[in-house]
C-alpha positions in Angstrom: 13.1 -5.5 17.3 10.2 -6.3 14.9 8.2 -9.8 15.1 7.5 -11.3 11.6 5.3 -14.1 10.3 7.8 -16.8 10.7 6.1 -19.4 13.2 7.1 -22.6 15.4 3.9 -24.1 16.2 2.9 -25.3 20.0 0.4 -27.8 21.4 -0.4 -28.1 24.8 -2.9 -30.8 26.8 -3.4 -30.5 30.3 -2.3 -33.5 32.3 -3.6 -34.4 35.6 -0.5 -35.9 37.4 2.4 -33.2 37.9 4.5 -33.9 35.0 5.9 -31.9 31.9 6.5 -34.0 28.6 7.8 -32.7 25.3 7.8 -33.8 22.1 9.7 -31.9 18.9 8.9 -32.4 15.2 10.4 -31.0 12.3 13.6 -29.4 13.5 15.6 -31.4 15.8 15.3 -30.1 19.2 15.8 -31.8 22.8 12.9 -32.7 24.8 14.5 -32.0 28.1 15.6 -29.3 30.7 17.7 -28.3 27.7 14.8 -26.7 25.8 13.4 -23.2 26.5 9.6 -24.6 26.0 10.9 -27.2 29.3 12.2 -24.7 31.3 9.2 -22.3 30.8 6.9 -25.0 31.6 8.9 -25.6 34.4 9.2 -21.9 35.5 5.4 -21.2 35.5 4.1 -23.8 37.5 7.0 -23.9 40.2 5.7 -20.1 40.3 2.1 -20.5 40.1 2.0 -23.8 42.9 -0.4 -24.9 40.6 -0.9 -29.3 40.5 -1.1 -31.2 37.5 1.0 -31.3 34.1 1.2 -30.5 30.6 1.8 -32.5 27.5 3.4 -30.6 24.4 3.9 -30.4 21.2 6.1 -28.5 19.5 6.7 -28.2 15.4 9.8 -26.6 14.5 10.1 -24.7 11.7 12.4 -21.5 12.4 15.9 -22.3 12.3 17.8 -23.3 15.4 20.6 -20.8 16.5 19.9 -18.4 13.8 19.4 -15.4 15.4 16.1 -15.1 14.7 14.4 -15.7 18.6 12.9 -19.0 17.6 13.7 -20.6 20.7 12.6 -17.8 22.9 9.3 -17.2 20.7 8.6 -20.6 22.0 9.6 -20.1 25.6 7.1 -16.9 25.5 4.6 -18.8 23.8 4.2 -21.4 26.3 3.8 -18.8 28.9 0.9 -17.0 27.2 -0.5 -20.4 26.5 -0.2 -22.2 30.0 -1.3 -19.2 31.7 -4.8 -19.0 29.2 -5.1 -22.7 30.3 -6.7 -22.0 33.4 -10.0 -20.4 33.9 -8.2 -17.8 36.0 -4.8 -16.8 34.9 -2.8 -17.3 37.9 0.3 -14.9 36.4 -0.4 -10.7 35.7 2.0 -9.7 33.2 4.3 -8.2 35.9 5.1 -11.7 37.3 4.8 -13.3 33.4 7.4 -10.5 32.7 9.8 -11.6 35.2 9.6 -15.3 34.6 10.5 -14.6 30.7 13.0 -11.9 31.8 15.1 -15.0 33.8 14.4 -17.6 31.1 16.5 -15.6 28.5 16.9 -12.1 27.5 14.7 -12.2 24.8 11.6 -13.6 26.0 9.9 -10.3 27.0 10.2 -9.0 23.7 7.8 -12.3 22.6 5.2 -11.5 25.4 4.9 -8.4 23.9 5.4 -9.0 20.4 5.0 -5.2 18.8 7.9 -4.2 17.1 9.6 -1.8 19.7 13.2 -0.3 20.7 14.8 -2.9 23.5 17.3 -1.8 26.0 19.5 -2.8 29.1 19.4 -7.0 28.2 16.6 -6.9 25.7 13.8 -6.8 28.9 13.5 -2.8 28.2 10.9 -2.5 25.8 9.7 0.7 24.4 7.0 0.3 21.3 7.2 1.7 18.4 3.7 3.1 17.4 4.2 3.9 13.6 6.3 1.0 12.3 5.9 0.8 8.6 4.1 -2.7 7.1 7.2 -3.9 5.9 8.1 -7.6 4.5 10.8 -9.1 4.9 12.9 -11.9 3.2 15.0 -14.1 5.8 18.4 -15.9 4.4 19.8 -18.4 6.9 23.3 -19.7 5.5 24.0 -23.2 7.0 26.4 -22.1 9.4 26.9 -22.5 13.0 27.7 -19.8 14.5 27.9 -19.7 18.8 26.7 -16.9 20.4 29.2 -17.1 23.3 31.9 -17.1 20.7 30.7 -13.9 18.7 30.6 -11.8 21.8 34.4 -13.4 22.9 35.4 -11.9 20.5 33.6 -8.6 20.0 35.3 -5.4 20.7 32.3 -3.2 21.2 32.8 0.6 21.7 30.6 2.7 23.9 28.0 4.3 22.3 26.1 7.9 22.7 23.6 9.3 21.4 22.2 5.7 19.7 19.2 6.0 21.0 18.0 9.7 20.6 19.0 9.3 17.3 16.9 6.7 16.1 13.9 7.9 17.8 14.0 11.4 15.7 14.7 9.1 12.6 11.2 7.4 13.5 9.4 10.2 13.8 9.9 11.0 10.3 7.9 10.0 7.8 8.6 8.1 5.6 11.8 6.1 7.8 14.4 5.8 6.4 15.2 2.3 7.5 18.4 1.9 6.1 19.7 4.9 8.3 18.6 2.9 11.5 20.0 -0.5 10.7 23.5 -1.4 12.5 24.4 -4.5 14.1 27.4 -4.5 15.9 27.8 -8.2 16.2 27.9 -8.5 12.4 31.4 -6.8 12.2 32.2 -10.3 14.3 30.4 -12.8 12.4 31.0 -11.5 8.6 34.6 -10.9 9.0 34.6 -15.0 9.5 31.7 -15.7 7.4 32.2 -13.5 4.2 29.0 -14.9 2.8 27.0 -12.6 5.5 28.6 -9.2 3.4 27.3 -11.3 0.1 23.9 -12.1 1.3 23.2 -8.5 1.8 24.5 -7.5 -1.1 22.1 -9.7 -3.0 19.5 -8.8 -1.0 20.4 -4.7 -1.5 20.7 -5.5 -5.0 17.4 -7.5 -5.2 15.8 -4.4 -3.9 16.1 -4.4 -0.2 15.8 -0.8 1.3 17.7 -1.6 4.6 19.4 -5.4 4.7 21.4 -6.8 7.9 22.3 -9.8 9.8 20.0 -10.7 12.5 21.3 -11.4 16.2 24.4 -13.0 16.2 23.7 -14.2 13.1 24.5 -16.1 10.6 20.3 -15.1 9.5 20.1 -11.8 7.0 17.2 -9.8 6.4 16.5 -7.8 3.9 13.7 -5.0 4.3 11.6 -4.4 1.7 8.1 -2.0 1.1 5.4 -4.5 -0.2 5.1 -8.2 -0.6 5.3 -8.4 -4.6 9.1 -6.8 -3.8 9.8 -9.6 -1.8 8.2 -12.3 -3.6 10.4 -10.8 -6.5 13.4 -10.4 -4.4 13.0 -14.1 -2.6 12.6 -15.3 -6.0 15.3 -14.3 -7.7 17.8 -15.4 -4.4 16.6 -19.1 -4.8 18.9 -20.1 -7.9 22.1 -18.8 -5.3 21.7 -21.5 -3.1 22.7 -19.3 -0.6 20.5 -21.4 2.7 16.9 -21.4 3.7 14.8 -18.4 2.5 11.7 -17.5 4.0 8.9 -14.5 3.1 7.7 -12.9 6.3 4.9 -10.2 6.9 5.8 -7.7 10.2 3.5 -8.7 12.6 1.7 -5.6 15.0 
């Protein structure tokens, strides 16, 4: 898992009564217990005991159930944030660990946020010290695909070996990224939604050294080695009107 430069953006204002409020722009989002920023809120200060409140803010600008973490980016965000609100962080990163690890599977990963191999749920984190400065170019098709449904009706096989095997890939230089990509929730989602197989085409063709879909989809990325390739490649997707493109930096 590798964060990129893609960003929702988050406000907070202490409040002195004990109250959360929430309010979305951009995307549409609810503003309620159904929302991962809520629910953090919530989680830290029923952990913490603290009094008072929070007001937030949250712009949304990564799509919405496109396999891309937005929502848990956010939940982790608010975390990190509430916690720096007080002069003395109440939470150590054990116990800021294990509220993110109940709030969704991917949370951890955000606390982290150093690109890094993730086992058991996601909440087994392992990082990856000499992770090329890729770019990347995101395509997100305007489907809706449900998670719960892609892994209904995934037949996955038991795997050996997967993990020895990509860390002697990493240790060579240069990686070969392409070697390491697999996603075994795509063979769900693209048999469906043919236009996953086609996105990743263009984006192999366009110059991609490694392209796959991301999560349970239906968002593709394609790899690429410097930013002018993917400017060119980002470019030259655009007249396909294939969904929302986006130009991202790996973040460290």
């Amino acid at each position: 898992m590798v964060p990129v430069a893609l960003f929702d953006y988050l406000e907070l204002e202490r409040l002195p009564q004990k109250e959360i409020t929430l309010a979305c722009e951009g995307l549409s989002l609810p503003d309620d217990e159904q929302n991962l920023v809520y629910r953090a809120a919530q989680a830290f200060f029923a952990r913490t005991g603290i009094g008072g409140g929070v007001s937030i803010r949250l712009t949304k600008n990564i799509p919405i159930a496109a396999g891309l973490g937005g929502g848990s980016s956010d939940a982790a965000g608010t975390l990190k944030c509430l916690n720096d609100m007080w002069s003395n962080p109440p939470l150590g990163p054990r116990d800021l660990w294990e509220l993110a690890s109940v709030l969704g599977a991917d949370v951890p990963f955000f606390l982290l946020s150093r690109p890094s191999i993730a086992r058991g749920i996601g909440e087994v984190l392992e990082p990856i010290e000499k992770w090329p400065r890729f770019w990347y170019v995101i395509v997100t098709p305007p489907l809706k695909v449900p998670t719960s449904w892609v892994y209904a009706n995934l037949k996955l096989r038991l795997t050996r070996g997967e993990y020895n095997f990509i860390l002697a890939l990493l240790k060579k230089e240069p990686i070969r990224i392409g070697h390491i990509l697999e996603n075994d929730l795509e063979s769900v989602t693209a048999i469906h939604f043919p236009v996953i197989r086609d996105i990743k085409k263009s984006l192999l063709d366009a110059g991609a050294v490694g392209a796959l879909m991301s999560g349970s989809g239906p968002s593709v990325f394609g790899v690429f080695e410097s930013r002018d390739k993917a400017l060119l490649a980002k470019r030259s997707l655009v007249p396909h009107n294939m969904g929302d493109i986006f130009l991202a930096q790996g973040l460290f």
